[in-house]
VEXDREN-2710 file (C-alpha; in Angstrom, 1 decimal):
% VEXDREN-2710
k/r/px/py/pz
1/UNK/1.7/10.8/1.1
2/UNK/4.5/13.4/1.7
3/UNK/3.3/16.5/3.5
4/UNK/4.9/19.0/2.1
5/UNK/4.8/19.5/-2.0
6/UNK/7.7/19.4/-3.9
7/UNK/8.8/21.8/-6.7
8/UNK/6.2/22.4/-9.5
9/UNK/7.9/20.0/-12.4
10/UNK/8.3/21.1/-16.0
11/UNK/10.2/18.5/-18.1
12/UNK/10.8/19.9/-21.4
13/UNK/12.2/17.5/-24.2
14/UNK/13.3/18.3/-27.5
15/UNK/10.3/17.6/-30.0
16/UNK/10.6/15.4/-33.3
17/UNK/9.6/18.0/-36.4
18/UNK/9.1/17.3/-39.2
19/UNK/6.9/18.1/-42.7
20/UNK/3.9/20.7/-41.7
21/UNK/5.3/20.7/-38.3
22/UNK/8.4/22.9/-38.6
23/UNK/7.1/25.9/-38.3
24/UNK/7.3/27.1/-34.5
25/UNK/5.7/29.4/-32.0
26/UNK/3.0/30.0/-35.3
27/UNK/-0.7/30.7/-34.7
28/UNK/-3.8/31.3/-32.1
29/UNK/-2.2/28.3/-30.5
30/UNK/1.2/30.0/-29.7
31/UNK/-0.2/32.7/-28.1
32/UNK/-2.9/30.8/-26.1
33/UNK/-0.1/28.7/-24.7
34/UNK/2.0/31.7/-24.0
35/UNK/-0.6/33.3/-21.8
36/UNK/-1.4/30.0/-19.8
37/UNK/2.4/30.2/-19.5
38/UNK/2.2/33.8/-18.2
39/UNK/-1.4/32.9/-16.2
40/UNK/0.9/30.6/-13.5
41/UNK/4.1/32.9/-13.7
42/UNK/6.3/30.4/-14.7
43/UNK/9.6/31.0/-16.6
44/UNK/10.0/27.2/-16.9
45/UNK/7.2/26.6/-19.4
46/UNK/8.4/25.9/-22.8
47/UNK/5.4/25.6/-25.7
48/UNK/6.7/24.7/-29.3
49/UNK/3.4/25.5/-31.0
50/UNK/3.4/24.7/-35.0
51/UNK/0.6/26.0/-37.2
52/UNK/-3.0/26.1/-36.1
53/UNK/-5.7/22.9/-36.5
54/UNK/-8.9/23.8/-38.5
55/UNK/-10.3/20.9/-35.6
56/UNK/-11.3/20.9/-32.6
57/UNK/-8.8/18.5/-31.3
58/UNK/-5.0/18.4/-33.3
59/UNK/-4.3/15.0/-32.3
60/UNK/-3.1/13.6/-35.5
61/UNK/0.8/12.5/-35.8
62/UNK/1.6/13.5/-39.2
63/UNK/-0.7/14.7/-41.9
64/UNK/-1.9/11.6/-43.2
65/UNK/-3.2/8.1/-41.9
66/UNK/-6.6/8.0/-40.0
67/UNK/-7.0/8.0/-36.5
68/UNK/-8.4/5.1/-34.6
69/UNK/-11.9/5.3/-33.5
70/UNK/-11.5/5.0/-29.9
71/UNK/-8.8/5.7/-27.0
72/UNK/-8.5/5.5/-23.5
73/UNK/-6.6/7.0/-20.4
74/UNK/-6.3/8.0/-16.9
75/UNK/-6.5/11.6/-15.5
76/UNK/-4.0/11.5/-12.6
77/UNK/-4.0/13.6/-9.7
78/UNK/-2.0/13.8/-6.4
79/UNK/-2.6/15.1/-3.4
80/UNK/-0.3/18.0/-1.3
81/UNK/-0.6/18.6/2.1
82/UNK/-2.6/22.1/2.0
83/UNK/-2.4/25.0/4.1
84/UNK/-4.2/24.6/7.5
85/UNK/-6.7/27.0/6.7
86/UNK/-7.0/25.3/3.4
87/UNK/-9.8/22.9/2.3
88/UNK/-8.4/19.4/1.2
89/UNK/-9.4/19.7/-2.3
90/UNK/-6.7/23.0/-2.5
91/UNK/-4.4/20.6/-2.4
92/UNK/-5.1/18.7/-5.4
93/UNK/-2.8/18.5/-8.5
94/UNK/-3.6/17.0/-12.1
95/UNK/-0.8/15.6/-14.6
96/UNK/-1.0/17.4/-18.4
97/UNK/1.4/16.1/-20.7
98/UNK/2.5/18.0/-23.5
99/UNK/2.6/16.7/-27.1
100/UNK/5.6/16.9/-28.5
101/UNK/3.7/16.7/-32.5
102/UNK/0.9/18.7/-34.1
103/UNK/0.0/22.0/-32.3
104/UNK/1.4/20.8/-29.0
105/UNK/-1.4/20.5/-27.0
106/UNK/-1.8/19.4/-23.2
107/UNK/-3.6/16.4/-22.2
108/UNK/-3.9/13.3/-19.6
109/UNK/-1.9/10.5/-20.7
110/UNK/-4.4/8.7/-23.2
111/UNK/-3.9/6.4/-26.5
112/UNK/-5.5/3.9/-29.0
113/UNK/-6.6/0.3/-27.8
114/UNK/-4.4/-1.9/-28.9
115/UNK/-6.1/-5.2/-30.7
116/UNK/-6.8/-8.0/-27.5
117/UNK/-7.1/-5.0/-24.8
118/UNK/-10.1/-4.1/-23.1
119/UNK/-10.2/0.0/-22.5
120/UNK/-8.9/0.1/-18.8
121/UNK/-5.6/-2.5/-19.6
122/UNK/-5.2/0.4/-22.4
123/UNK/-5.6/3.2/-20.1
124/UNK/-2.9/1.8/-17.7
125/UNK/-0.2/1.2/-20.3
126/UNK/-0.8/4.4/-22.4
127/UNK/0.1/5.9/-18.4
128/UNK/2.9/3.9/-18.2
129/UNK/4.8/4.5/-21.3
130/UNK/3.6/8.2/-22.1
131/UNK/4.4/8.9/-18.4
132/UNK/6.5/6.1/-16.8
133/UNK/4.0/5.2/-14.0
134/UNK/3.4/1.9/-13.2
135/UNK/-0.7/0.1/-12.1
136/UNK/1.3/-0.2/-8.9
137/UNK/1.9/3.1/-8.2
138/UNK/-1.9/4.5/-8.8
139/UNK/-4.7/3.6/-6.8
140/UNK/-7.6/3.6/-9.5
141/UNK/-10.7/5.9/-8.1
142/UNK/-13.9/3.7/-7.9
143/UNK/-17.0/5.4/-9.1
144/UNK/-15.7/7.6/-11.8
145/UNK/-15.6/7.0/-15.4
146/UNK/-15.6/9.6/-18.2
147/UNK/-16.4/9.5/-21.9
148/UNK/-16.0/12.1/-24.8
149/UNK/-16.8/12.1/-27.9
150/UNK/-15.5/14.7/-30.6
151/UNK/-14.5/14.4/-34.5
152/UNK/-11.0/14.6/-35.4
153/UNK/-10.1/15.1/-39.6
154/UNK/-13.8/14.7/-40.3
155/UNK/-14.4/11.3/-38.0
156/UNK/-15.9/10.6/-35.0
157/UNK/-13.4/10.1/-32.1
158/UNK/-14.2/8.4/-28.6
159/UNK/-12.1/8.8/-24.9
160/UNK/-12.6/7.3/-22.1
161/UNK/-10.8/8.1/-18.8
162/UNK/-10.6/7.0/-15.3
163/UNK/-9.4/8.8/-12.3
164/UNK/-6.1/7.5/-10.7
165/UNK/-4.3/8.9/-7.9
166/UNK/-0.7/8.7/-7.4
167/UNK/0.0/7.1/-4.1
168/UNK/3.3/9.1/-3.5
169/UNK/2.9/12.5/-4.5
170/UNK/7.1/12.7/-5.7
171/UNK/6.8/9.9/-8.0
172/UNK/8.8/10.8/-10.9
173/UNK/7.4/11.2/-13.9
174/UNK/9.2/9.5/-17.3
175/UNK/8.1/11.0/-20.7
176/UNK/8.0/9.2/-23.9
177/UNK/9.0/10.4/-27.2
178/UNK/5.6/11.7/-27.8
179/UNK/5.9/14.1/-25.1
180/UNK/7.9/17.3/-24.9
181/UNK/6.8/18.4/-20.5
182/UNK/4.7/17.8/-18.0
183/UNK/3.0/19.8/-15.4
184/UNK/1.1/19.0/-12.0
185/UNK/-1.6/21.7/-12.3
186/UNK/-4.4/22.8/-9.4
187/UNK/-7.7/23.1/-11.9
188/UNK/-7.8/26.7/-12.6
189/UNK/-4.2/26.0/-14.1
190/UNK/-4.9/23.0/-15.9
191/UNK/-8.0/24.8/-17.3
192/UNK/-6.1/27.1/-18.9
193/UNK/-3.1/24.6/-20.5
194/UNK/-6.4/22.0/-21.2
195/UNK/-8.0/25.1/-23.4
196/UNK/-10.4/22.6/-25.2
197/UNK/-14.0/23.1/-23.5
198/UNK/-14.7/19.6/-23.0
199/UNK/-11.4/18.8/-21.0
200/UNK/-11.7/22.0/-19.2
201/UNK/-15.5/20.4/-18.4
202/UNK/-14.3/17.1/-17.9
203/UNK/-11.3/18.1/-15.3
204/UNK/-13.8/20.0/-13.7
205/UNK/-16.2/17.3/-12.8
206/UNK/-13.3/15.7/-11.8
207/UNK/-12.3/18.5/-9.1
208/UNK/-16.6/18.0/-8.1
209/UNK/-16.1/14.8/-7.7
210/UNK/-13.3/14.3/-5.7
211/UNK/-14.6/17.3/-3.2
212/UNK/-18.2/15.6/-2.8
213/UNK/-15.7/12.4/-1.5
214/UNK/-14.2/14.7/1.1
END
């Protein structure tokens, strides 16, 4: 691991719009992710926010077409050398990606299981191409294993996630086309880009986790 950290990483890329999704900077939404922006002081952070979800969790792409019952991903972290007065854990940084579709919303790196995967191969190659990071550079946490379960349009929706840790902590980060940034976040931070409860929770017991290792 690299002792010092490196620059805090936004990656902005120009989103796809298209139907509902034209409309920009609209809604609760926009100003939510303006004042995460404004929470972390960073000029760098670009949120393209189209019109408010009546759901808990805008993950549809498009309008139409239903969503697949179950997904699965990895909430990766990395690891900064911390001040010496620090604790360990205050140097601990989780990845959000940003959507670049629906309301724009920050998440791990998560997708649908493919037919013929089991939920972890899915986990590691929804990483690799929503993020560009390879099985080989993660070592996979042993001992943690999250599920949540929320409705999206009406149906019930399950995630699962693992905890990965990058093993170089400048590992560049690759989006795909579904993502407009990315951000390594200490947990107050990534609280406030998560917004949902149940990530906020779940990112949380993460952090708890990973300190009861130390």
């Amino acid at each position: 691991m690299a002792t010092t950290p490196g620059p805090l990483q936004t990656v902005a890329r120009a989103a796809r719009w298209g139907g509902a999704n034209q409309t920009e900077g609209g809604g609760v939404k926009g100003v939510r992710a303006g004042r995460a922006c404004a929470a972390i002081g960073s000029k760098s952070c670009q949120s393209r926010v189209g019109p408010s979800s009546s759901f808990p969790h805008p993950e549809a792409k498009g309008t139409s077409g239903e969503m697949a019952a179950r997904a699965c991903g990895l909430i990766v972290y990395r690891r900064l050398q911390p001040a010496v007065s620090s604790r360990p854990a205050d140097g601990i940084e989780y990845l959000l990606l940003q959507t670049s579709y629906g309301t724009h919303h920050w998440t791990p790196p998560k997708g649908h299981v493919d037919p013929g995967e089991d939920d972890l191969q899915t986990a590691f190659r929804e990483t690799q191409e929503e993020a560009g990071l390879q099985a080989n550079q993660l070592t996979l946490v042993e001992g943690y294993k999250k599920e949540l379960h929320y409705p999206v349009h009406g149906k019930p929706k399950t995630v699962v996630y693992w905890l990965a840790e990058v093993k170089d902590c400048n590992t560049e980060i690759k989006l795909s086309d579904e993502h407009q940034a990315f951000r390594w976040l200490k947990l107050e931070d990534a609280c406030k880009f998560a917004e949902y409860e149940d990530m906020q929770a779940t990112l949380k017991d993460v952090h708890q986790f990973l300190c009861s290792k130390e």
